[in-house]
C-alpha positions as CSV (number, residue, x, y, z in Angstrom):
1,X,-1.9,6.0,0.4
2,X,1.2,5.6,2.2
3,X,3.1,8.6,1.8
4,X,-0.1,10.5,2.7
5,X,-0.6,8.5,5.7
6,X,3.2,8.7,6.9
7,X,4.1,12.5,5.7
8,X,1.2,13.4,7.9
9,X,2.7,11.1,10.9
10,X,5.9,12.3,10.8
11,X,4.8,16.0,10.4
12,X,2.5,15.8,13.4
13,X,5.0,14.3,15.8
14,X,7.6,16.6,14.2
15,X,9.9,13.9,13.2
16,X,12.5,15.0,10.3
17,X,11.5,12.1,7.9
18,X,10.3,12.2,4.4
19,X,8.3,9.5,2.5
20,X,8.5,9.3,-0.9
21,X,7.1,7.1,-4.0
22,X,10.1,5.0,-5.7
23,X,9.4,2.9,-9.0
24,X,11.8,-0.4,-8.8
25,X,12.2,-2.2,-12.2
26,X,12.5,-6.3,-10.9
27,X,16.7,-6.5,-12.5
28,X,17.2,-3.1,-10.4
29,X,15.8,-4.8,-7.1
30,X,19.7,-5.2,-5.7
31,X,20.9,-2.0,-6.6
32,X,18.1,-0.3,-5.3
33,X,18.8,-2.2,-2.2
34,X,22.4,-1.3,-2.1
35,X,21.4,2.7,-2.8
36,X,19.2,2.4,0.4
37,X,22.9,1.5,2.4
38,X,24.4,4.0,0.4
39,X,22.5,7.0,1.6
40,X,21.7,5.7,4.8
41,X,17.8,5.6,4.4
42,X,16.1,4.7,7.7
43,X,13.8,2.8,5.9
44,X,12.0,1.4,3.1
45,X,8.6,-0.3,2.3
46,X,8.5,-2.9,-0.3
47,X,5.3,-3.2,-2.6
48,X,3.9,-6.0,-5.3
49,X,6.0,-7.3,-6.8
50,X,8.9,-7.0,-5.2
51,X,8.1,-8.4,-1.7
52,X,9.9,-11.9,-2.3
53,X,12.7,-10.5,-4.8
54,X,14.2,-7.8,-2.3
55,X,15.1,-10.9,0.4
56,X,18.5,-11.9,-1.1
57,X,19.4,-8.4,-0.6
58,X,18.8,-8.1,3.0
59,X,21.0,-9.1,5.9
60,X,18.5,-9.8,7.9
61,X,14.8,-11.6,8.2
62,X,12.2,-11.1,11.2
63,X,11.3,-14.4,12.1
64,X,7.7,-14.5,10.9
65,X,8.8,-12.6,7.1
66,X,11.0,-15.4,7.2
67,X,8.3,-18.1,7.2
68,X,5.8,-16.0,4.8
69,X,9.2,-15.7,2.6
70,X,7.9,-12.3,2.2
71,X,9.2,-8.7,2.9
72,X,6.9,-5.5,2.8
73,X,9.3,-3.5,5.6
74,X,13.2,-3.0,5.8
75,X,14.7,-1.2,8.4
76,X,18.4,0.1,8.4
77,X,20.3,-0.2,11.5
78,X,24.1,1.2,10.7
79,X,24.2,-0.2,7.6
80,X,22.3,-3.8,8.6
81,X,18.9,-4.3,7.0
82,X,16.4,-6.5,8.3
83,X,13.0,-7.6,6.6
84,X,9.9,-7.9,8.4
85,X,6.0,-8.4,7.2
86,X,3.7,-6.1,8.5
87,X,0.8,-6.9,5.9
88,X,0.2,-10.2,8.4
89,X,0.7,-8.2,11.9
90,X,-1.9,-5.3,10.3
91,X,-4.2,-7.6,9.2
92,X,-4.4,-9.4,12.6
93,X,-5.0,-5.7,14.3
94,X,-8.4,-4.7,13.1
95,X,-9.2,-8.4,14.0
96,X,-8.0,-7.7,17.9
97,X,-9.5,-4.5,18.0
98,X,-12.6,-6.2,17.4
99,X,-12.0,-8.6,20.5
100,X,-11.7,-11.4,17.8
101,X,-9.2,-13.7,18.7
102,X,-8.0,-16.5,15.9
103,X,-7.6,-19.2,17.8
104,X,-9.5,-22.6,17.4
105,X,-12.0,-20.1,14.7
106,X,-12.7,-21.9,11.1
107,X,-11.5,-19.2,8.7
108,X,-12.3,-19.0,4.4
109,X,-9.6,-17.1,2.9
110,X,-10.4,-16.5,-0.9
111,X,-7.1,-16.1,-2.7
112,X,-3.6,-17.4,-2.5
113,X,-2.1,-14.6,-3.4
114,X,1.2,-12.3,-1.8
115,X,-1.9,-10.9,0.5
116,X,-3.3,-14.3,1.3
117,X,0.2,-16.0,1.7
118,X,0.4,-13.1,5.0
119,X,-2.9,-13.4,6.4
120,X,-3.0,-17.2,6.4
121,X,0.5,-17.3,7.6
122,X,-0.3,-14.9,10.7
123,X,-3.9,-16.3,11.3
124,X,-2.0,-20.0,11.0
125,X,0.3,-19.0,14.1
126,X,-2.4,-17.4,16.4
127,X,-4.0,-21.0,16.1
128,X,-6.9,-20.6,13.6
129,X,-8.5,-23.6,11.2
130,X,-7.8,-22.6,7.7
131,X,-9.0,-23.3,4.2
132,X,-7.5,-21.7,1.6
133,X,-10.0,-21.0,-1.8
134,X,-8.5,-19.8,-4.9
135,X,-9.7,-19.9,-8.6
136,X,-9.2,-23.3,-11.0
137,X,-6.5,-21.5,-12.9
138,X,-4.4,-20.7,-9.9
139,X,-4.3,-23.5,-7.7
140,X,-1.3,-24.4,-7.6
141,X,-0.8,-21.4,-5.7
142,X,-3.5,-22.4,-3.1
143,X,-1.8,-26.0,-2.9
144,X,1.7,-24.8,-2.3
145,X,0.8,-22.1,0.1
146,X,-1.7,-24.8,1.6
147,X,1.7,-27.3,2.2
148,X,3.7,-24.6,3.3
149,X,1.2,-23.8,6.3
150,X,0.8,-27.3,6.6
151,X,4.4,-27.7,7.1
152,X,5.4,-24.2,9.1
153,X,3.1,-25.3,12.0
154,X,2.4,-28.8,11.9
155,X,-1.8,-28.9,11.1
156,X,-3.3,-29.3,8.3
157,X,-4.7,-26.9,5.7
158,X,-7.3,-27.6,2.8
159,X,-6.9,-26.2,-0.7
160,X,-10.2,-25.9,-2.8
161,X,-11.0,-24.4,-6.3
162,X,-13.7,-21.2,-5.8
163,X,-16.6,-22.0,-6.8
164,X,-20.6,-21.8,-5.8
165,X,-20.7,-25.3,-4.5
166,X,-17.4,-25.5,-2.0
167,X,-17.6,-21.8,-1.0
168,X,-21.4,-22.9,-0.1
169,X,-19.9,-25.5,1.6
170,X,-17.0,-23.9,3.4
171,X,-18.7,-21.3,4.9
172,X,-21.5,-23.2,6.3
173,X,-18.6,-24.4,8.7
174,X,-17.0,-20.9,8.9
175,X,-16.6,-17.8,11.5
176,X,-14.2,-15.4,9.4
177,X,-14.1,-15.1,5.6
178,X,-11.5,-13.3,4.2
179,X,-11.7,-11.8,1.0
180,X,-7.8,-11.7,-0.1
181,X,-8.8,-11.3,-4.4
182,X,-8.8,-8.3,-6.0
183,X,-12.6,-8.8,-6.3
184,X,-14.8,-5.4,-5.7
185,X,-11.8,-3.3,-6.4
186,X,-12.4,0.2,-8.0
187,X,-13.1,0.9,-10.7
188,X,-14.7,-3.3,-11.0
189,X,-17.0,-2.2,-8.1
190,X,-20.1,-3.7,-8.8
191,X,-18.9,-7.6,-8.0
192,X,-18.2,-9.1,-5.0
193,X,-17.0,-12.8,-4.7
194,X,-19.0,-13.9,-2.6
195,X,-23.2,-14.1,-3.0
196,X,-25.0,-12.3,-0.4
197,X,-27.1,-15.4,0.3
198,X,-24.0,-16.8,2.2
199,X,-23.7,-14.7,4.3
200,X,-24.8,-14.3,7.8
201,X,-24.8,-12.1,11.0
202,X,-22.7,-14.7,13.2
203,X,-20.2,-14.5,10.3
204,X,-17.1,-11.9,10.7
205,X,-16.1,-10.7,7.0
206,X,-13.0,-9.1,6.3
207,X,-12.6,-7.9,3.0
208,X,-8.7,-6.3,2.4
209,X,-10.1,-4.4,-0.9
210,X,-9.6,-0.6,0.4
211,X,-11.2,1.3,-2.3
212,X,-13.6,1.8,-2.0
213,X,-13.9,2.2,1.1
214,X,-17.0,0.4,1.2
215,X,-16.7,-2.4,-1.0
216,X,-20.6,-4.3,-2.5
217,X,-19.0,-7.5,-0.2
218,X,-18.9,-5.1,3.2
219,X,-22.2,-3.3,2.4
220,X,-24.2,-6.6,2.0
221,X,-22.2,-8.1,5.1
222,X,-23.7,-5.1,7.1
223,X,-26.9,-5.3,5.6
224,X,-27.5,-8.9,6.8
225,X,-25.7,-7.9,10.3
226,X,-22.6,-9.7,10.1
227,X,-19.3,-8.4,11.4
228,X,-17.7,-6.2,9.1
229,X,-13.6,-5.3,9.0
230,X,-12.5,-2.7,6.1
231,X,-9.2,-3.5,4.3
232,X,-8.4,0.2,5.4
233,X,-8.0,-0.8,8.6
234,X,-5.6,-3.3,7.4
235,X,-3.6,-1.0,5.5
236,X,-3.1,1.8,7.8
237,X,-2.1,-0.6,11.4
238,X,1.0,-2.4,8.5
239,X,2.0,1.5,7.9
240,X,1.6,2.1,11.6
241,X,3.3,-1.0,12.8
242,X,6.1,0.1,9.9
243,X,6.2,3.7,11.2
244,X,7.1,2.9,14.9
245,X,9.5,0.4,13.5
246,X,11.5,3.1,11.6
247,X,11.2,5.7,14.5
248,X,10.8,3.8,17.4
249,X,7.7,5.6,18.7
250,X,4.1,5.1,18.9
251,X,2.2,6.1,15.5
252,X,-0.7,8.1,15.0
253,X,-3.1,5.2,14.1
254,X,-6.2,7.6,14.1
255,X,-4.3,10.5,12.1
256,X,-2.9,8.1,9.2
257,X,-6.6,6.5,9.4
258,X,-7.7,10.3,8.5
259,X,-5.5,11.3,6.0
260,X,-6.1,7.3,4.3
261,X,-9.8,8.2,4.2
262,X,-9.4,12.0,2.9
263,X,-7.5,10.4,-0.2
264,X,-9.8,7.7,-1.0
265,X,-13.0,9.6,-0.8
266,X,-11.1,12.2,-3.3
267,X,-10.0,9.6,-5.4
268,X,-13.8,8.0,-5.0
269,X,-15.1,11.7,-5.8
């Protein structure tokens, strides 16, 4: 999606930038890095699974990449690089937009995942309550990231394994679940991880999965009238909070929103 969403930006605000598609093998991380100085790219965006292993290489962290110890944006300033995360400040848009604000809210996140390890992190420093739920093989994951929270901003955050029983539990006490799994992704679109008896209209659900666009967790959360946030919206405010990092103007959220959709609903068709 992202060179569709930022060829279109640049081209409407008739910027002389290009975006273009790199594959990175992980022992050609540095180099790749150093290529970026080399031909004085503006900028670069850093996807799975490279988002921790590109840090070494940079000269610079934004204060907030530095406590997820993740990198999705680099920008090059004369040669300096600096990391930032805009996977957390996208995901706490949409939220914004909505005239939700984190603070003092009780918030499920399913997943301790690179996406989960943003969104806790960002929801954690706008002052939200935080439980962390993450499947029995992986969490270890939910524990570290859990202690890490715990740790960055002095409060405590609960681990749990997913499962019926604590996600019944959990979101009895809850007013944003987070869906941060893979779960409902295409072409796996018929599952959701969460059972529509569970949910609720005074419950906001924000489920990251972009494609589909609707996802069988969102279209259930509308159907019982809860509040309902697309991962689309997530992914196009980090490419817009990316794109006026790189040029230093305001992006065309509704056009790269557009030209997000246009793809998906071809690659749905």
């Amino acid at each position: 999606m992202s060179p569709v969403m930022h060829n279109a930006a640049f081209q409407d605000m008739g910027i002389d930038y290009v975006y273009l598609p790199f594959r990175v093998k992980k022992e050609e991380v540095g180099r790749a890095i150093e290529g970026m100085r080399a031909l004085n790219m503006r900028g670069l965006n850093v996807t799975i699974p490279h988002k921790v292993a590109v840090i070494p290489f940079l000269d610079e962290l934004d204060p907030l990449a530095d406590k997820i110890g993740a990198v999705n944006t680099i920008v090059n300033d004369g040669g300096v690089l600096k990391g930032y995360n805009t996977d957390a400040t996208g995901f706490l848009q949409p939220l914004l937009e909505e005239g939700i604000e984190p603070e003092g809210k009780s918030v499920a996140i399913l997943g301790a995942g690179g996406a989960a390890k943003a969104v806790s992190f960002i929801l954690a420093e706008r002052g939200a309550r935080i439980v962390i739920l993450n499947r029995r093989l992986e969490m270890g994951w939910a524990e570290e990231l859990a202690a890490r929270i715990s740790q960055a901003f002095s409060r405590e955050v609960t681990a749990l394994e997913l499962n019926g029983e604590n996600l019944t539990g959990v979101l009895k006490k809850t007013d944003i679940l987070v869906n941060a799994t893979s779960v409902g992704m295409s072409p796996d679109t018929g599952r959701t991880p969460v059972d529509t008896d569970l949910l609720r209209p005074n419950l906001v659900v924000y489920d990251i999965v972009y494609n589909p666009i609707k996802t069988r967790l969102r279209k259930e959360a509308e159907a019982v009238g809860a509040t309902v946030i697309s991962g689309l919206d997530m992914l196009v405010w980090q490419g817009a909070l990316a794109f006026e990092k790189w040029t230093g103007q305001k992006a065309p959220v509704a056009l790269m929103k557009k030209e997000a959709i246009k793809r998906l609903e071809k690659h749905e068709d």
